[in-house]
PDB file of N, CA, C, O and CB in Angstrom:
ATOM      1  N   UNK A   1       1.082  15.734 -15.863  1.00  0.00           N
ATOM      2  CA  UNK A   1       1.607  14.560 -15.192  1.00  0.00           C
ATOM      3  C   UNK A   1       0.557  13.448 -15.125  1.00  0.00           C
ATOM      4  O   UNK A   1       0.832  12.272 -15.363  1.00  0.00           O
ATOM      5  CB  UNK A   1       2.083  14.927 -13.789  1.00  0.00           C
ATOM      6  N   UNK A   2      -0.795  13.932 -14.751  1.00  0.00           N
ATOM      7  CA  UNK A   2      -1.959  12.885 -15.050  1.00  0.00           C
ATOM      8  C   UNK A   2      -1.889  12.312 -15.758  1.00  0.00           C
ATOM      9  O   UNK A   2      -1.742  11.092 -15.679  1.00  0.00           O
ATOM     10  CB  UNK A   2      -2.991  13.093 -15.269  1.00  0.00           C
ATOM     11  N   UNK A   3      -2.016  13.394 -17.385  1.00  0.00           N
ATOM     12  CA  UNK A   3      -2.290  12.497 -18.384  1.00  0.00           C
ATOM     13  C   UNK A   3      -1.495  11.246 -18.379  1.00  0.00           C
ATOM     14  O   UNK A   3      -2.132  10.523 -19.144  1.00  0.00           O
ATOM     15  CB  UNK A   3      -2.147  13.125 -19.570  1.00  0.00           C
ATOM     16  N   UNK A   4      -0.570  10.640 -18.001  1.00  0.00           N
ATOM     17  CA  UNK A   4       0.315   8.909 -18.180  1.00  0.00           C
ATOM     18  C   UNK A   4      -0.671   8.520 -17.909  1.00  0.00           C
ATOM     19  O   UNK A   4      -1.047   7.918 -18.915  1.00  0.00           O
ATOM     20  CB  UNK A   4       1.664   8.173 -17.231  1.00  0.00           C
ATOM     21  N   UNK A   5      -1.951   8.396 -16.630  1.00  0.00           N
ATOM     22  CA  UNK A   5      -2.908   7.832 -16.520  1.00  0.00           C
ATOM     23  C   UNK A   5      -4.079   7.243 -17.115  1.00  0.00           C
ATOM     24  O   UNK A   5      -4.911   6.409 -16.758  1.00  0.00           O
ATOM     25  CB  UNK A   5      -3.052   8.236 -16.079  1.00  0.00           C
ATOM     26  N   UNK A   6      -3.727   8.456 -18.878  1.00  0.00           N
ATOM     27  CA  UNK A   6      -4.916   7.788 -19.924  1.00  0.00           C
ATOM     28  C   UNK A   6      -4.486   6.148 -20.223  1.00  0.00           C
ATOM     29  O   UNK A   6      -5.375   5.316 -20.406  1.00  0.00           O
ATOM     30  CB  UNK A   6      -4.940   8.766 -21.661  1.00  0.00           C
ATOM     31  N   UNK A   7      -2.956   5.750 -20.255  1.00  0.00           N
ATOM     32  CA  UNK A   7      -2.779   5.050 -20.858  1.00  0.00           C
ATOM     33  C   UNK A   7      -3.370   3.995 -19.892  1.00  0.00           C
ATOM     34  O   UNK A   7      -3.827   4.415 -18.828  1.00  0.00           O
ATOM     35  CB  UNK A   7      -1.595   5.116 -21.372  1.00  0.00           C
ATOM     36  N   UNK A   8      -3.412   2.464 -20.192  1.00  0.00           N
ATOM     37  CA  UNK A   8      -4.389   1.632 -19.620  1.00  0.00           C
ATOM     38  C   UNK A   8      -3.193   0.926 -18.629  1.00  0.00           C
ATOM     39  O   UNK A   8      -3.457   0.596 -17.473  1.00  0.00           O
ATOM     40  CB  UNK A   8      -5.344   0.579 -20.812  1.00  0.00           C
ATOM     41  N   UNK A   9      -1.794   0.732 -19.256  1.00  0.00           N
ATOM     42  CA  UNK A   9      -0.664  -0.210 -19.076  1.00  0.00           C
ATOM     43  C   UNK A   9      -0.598   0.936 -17.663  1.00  0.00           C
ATOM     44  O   UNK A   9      -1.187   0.582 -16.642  1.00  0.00           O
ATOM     45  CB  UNK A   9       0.839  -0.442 -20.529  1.00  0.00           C
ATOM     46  N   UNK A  10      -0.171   1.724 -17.671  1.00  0.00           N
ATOM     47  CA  UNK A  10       0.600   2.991 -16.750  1.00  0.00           C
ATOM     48  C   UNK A  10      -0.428   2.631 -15.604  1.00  0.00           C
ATOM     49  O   UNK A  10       0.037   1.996 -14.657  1.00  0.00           O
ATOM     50  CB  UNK A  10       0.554   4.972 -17.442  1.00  0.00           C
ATOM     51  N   UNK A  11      -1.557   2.908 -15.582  1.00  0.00           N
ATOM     52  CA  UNK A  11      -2.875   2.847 -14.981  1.00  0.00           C
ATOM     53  C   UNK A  11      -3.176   1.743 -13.864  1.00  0.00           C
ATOM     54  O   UNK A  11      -3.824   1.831 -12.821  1.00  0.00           O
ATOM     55  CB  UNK A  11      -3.807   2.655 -16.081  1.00  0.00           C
ATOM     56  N   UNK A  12      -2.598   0.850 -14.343  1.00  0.00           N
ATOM     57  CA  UNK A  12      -2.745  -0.975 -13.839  1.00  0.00           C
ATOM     58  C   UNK A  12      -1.221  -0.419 -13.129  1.00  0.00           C
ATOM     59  O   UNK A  12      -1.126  -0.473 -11.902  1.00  0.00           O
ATOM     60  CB  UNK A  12      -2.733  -2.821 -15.510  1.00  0.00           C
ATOM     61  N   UNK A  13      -0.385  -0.042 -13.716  1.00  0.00           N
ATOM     62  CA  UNK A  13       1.080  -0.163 -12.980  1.00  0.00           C
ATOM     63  C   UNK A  13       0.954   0.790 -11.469  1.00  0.00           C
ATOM     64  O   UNK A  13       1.420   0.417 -10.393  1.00  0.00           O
ATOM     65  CB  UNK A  13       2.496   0.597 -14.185  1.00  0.00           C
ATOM     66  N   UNK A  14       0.326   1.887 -11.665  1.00  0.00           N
ATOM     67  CA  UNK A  14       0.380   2.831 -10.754  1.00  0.00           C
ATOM     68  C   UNK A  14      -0.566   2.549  -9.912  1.00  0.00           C
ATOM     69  O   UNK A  14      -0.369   3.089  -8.823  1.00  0.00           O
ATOM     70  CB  UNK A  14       0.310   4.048 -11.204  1.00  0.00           C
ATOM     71  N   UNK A  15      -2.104   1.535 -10.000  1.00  0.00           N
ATOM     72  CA  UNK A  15      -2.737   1.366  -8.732  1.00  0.00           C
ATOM     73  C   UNK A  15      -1.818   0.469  -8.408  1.00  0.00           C
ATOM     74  O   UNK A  15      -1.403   0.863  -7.318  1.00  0.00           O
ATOM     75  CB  UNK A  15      -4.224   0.956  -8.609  1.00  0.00           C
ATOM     76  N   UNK A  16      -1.157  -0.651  -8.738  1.00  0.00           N
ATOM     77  CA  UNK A  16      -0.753  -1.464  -8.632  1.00  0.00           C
ATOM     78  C   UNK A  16       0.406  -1.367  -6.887  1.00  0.00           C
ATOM     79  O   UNK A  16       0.304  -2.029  -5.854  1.00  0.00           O
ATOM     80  CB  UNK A  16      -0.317  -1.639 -10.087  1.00  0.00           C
ATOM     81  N   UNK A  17       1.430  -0.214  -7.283  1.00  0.00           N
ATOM     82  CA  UNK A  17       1.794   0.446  -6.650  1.00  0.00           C
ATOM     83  C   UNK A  17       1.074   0.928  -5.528  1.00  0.00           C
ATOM     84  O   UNK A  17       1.384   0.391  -4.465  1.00  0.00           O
ATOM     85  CB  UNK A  17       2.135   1.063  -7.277  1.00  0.00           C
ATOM     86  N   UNK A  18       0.274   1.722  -5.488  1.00  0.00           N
ATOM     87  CA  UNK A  18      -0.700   1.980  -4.414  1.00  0.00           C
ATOM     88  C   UNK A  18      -1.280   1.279  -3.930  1.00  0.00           C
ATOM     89  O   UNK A  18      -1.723   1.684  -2.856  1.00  0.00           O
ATOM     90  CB  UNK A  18      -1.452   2.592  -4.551  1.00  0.00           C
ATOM     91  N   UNK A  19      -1.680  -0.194  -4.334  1.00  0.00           N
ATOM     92  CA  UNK A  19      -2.508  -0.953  -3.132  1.00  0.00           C
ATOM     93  C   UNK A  19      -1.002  -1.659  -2.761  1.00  0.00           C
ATOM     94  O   UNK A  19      -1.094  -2.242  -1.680  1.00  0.00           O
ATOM     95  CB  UNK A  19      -4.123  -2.237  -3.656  1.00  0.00           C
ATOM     96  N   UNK A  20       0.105  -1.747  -3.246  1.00  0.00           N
ATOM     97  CA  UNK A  20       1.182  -2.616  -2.322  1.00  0.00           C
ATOM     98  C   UNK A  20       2.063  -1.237  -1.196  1.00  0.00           C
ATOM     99  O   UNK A  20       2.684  -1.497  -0.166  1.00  0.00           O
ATOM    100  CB  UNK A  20       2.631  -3.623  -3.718  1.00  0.00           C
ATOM    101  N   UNK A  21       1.896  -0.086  -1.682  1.00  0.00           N
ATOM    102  CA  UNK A  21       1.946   0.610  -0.600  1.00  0.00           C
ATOM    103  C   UNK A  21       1.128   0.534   0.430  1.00  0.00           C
ATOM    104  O   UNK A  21       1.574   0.572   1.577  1.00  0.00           O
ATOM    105  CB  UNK A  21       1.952   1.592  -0.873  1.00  0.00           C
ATOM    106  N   UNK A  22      -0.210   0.414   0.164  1.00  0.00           N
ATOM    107  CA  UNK A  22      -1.315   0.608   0.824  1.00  0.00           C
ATOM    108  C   UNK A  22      -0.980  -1.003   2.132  1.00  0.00           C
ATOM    109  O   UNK A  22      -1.087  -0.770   3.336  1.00  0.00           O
ATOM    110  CB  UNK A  22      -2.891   0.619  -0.507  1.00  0.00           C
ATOM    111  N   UNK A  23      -0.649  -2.298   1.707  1.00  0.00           N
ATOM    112  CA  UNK A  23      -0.722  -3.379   1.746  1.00  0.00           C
ATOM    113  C   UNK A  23       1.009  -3.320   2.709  1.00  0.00           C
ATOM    114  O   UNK A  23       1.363  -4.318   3.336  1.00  0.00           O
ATOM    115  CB  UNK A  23      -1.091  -4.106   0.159  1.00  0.00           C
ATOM    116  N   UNK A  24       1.552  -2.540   2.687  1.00  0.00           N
ATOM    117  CA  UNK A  24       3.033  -2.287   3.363  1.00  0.00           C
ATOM    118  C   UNK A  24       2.761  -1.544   4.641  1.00  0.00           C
ATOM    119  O   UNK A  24       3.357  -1.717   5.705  1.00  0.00           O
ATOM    120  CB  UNK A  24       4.127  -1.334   2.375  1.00  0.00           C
ATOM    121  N   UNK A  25       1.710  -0.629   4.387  1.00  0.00           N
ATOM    122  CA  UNK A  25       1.662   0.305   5.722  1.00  0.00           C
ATOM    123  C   UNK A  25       0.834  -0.532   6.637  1.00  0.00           C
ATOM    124  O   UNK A  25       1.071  -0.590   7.843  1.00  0.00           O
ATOM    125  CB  UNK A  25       0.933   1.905   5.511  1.00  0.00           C
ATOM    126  N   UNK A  26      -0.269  -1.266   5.980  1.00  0.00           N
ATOM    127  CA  UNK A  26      -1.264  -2.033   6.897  1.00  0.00           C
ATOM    128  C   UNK A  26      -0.811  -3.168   7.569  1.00  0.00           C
ATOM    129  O   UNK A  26      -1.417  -3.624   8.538  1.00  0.00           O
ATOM    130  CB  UNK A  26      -2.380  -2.486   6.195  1.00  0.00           C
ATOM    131  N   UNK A  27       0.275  -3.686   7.093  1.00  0.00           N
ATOM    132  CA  UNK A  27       1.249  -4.633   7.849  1.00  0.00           C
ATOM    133  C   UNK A  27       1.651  -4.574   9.053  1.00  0.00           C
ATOM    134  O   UNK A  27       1.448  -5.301  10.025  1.00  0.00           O
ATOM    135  CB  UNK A  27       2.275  -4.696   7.372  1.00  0.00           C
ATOM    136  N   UNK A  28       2.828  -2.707   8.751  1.00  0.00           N
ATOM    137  CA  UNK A  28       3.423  -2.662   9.693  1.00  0.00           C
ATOM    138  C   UNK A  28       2.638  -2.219  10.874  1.00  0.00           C
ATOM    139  O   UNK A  28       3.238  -2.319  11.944  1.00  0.00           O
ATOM    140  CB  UNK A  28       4.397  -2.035   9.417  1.00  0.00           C
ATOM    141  N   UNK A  29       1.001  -1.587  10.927  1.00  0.00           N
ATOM    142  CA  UNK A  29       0.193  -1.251  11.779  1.00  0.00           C
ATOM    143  C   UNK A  29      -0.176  -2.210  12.303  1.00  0.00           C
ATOM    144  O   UNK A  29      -0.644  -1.858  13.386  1.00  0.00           O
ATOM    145  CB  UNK A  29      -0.645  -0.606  11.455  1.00  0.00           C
ATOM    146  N   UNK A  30      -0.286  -3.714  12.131  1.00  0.00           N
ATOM    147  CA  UNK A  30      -0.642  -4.382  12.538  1.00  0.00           C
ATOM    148  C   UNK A  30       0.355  -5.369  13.087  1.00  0.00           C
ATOM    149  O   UNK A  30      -0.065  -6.425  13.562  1.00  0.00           O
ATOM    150  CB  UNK A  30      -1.405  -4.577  11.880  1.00  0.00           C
ATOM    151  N   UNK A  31       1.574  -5.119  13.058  1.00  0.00           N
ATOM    152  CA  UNK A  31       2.436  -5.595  13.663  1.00  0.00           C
ATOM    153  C   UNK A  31       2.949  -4.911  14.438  1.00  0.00           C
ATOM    154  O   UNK A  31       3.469  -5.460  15.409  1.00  0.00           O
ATOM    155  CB  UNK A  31       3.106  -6.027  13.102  1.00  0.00           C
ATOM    156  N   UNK A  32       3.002  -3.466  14.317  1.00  0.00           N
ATOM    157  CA  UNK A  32       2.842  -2.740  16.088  1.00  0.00           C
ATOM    158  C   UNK A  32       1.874  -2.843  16.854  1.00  0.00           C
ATOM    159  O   UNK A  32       1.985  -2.652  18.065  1.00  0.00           O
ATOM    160  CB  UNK A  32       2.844  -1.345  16.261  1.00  0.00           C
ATOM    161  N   UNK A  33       0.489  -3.240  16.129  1.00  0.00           N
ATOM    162  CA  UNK A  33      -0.078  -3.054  17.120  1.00  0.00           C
ATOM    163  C   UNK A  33      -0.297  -4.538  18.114  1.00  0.00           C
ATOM    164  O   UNK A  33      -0.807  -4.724  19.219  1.00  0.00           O
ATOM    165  CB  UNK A  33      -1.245  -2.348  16.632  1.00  0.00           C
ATOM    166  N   UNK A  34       0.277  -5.325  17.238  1.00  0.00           N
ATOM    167  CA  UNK A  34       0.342  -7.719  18.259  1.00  0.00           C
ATOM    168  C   UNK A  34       1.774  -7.141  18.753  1.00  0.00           C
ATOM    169  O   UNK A  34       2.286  -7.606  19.771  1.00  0.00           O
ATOM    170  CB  UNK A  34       0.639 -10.225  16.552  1.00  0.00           C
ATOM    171  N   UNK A  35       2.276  -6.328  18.163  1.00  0.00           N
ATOM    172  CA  UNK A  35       3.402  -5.967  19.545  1.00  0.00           C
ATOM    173  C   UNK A  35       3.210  -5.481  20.813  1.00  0.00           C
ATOM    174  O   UNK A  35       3.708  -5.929  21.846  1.00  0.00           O
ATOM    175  CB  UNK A  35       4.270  -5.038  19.285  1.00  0.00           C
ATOM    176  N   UNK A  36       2.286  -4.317  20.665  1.00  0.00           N
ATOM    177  CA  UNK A  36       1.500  -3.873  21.434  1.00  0.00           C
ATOM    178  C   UNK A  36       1.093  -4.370  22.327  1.00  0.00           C
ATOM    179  O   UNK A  36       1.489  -4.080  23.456  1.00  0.00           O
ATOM    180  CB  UNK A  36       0.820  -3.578  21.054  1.00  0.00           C
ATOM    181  N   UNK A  37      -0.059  -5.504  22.035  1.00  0.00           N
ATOM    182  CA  UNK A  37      -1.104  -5.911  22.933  1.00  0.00           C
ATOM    183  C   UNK A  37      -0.622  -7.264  23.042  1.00  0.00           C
ATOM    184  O   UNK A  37      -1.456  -8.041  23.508  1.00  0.00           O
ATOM    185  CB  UNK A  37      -2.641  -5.728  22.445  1.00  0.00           C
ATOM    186  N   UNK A  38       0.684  -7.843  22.687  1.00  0.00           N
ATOM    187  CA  UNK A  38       1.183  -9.003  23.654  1.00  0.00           C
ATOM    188  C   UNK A  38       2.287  -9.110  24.006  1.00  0.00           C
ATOM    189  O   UNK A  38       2.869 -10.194  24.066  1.00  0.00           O
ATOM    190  CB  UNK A  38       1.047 -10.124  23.297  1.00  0.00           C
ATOM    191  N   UNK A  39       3.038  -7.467  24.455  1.00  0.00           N
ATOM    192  CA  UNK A  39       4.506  -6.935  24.991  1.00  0.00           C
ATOM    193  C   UNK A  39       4.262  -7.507  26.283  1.00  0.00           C
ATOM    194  O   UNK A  39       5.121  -8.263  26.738  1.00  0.00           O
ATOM    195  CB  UNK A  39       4.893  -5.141  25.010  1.00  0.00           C
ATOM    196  N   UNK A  40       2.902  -7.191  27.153  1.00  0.00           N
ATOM    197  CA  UNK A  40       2.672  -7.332  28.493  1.00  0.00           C
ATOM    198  C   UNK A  40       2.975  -8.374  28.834  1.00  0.00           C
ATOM    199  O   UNK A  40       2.845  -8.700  30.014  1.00  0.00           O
ATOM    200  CB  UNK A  40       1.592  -7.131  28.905  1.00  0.00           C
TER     201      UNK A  40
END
């Protein structure tokens, strides 16, 4: 299953993926957390 990763195209596509996952979760943490600390 790795190996797709030799290719260079696949490679760019799949971090690509992972930093906009990465970039989706850090959002929503940070929008619970100004929910958080200005609910009061």
């Amino acid at each position: 299953m790795l190996s797709v990763l030799t290719d260079r195209t696949y490679r760019h596509l799949f971090l690509a993926q992972i930093v906009a996952l990465l970039g989706t979760g850090l959002a929503n943490l940070l929008l619970l957390v100004a929910k958080t600390k200005f609910w009061v």
